[in-house]
C-alpha positions as CSV (number, residue, x, y, z in Angstrom):
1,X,-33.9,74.0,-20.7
2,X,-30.1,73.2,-20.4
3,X,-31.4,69.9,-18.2
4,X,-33.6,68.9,-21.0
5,X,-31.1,69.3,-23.3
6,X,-28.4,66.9,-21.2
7,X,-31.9,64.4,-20.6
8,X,-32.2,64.6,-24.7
9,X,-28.1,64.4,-25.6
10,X,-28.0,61.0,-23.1
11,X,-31.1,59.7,-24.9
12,X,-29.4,60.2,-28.5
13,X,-25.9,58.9,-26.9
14,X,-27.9,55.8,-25.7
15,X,-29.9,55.3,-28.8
16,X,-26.4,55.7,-30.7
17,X,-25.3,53.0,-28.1
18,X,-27.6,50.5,-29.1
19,X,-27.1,51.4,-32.9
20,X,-23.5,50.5,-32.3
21,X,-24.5,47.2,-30.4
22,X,-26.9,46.6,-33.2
23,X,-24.5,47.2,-35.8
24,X,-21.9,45.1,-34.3
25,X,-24.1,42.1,-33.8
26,X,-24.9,42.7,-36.9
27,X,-21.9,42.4,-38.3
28,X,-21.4,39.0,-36.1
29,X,-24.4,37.2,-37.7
30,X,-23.1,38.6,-41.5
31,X,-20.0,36.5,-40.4
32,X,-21.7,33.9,-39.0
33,X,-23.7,33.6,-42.6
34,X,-20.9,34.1,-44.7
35,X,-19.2,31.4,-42.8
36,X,-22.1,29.2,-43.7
37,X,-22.6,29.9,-47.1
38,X,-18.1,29.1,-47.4
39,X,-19.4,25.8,-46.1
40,X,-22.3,24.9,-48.0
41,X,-20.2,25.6,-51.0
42,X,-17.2,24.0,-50.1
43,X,-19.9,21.1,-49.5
44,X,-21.0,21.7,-53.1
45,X,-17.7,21.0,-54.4
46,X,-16.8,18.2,-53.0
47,X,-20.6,16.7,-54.5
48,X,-20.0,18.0,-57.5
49,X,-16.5,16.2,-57.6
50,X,-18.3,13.3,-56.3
51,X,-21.5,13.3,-59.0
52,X,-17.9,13.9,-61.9
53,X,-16.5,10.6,-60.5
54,X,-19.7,9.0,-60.8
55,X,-20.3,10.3,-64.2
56,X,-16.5,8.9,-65.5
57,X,-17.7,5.3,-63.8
58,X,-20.8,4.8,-65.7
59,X,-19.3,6.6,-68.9
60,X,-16.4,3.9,-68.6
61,X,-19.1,1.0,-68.1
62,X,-20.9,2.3,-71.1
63,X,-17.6,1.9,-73.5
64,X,-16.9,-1.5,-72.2
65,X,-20.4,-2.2,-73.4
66,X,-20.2,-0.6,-76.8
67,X,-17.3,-2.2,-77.1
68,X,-18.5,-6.0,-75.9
69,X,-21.2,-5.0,-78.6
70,X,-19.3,-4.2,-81.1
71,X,-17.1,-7.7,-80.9
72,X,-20.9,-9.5,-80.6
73,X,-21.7,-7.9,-83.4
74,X,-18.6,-9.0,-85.6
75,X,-19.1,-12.8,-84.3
76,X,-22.4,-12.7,-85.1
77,X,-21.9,-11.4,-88.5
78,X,-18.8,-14.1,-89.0
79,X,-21.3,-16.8,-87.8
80,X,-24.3,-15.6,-90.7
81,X,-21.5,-15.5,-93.2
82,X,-20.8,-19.0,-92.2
83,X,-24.9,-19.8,-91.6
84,X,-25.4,-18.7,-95.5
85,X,-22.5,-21.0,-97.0
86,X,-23.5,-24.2,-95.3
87,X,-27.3,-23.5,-96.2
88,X,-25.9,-22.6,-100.0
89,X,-23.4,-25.9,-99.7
90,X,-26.6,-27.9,-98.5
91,X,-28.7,-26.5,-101.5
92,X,-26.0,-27.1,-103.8
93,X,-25.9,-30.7,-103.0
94,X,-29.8,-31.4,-102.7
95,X,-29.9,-29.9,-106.2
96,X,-26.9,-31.5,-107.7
97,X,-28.4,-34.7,-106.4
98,X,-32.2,-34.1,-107.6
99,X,-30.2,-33.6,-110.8
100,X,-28.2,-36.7,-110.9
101,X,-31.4,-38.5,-109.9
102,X,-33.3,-36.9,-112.5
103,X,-30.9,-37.3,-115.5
104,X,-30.3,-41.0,-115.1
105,X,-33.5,-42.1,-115.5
């Protein structure tokens, strides 16, 4: 019986053995993860700074635009403004003269 008993205590200390091994190796690849993970978001920031730069680019293109726009938009309306008093000038005269024509006769 007492034999048994030392066969049975090795197999448990063995077994315990290998649980400590496991646990250890365990603990390794948890490390080994982690250390991944630290990396893939440390690559995630540096994108994410990267995608913000990108964003301020184009957000600084777009105000140059509005802002090309908005003068186009003033010289156009200068230039209608202008456009309307020639064509009311020119009217003006074509009357004035239809008149002249008309009240000399």
């Amino acid at each position: 019986m007492a034999l048994a008993l030392d066969v049975r205590v090795q197999e448990i200390g063995t077994t315990v053995d290998n649980h400590t091994q496991q646990l250890g190796e365990l603990r390794t690849t948890a490390a080994r993860i982690e250390a991944r993970f630290d990396a893939v978001d440390s690559r995630l920031g540096r994108f994410q700074l990267d995608v913000d730069r990108r964003f301020e680019v184009v957000d600084r293109r777009f105000e140059r635009v509005e802002h090309q726009l908005d003068r186009l938009d003033d010289r156009i309306s200068r230039q209608f403004v202008w456009l309307i008093g020639v064509q009311l000038t020119t009217l003006a005269s074509i009357v004035a003269t239809l008149a002249a024509a008309v009240l000399k006769r």
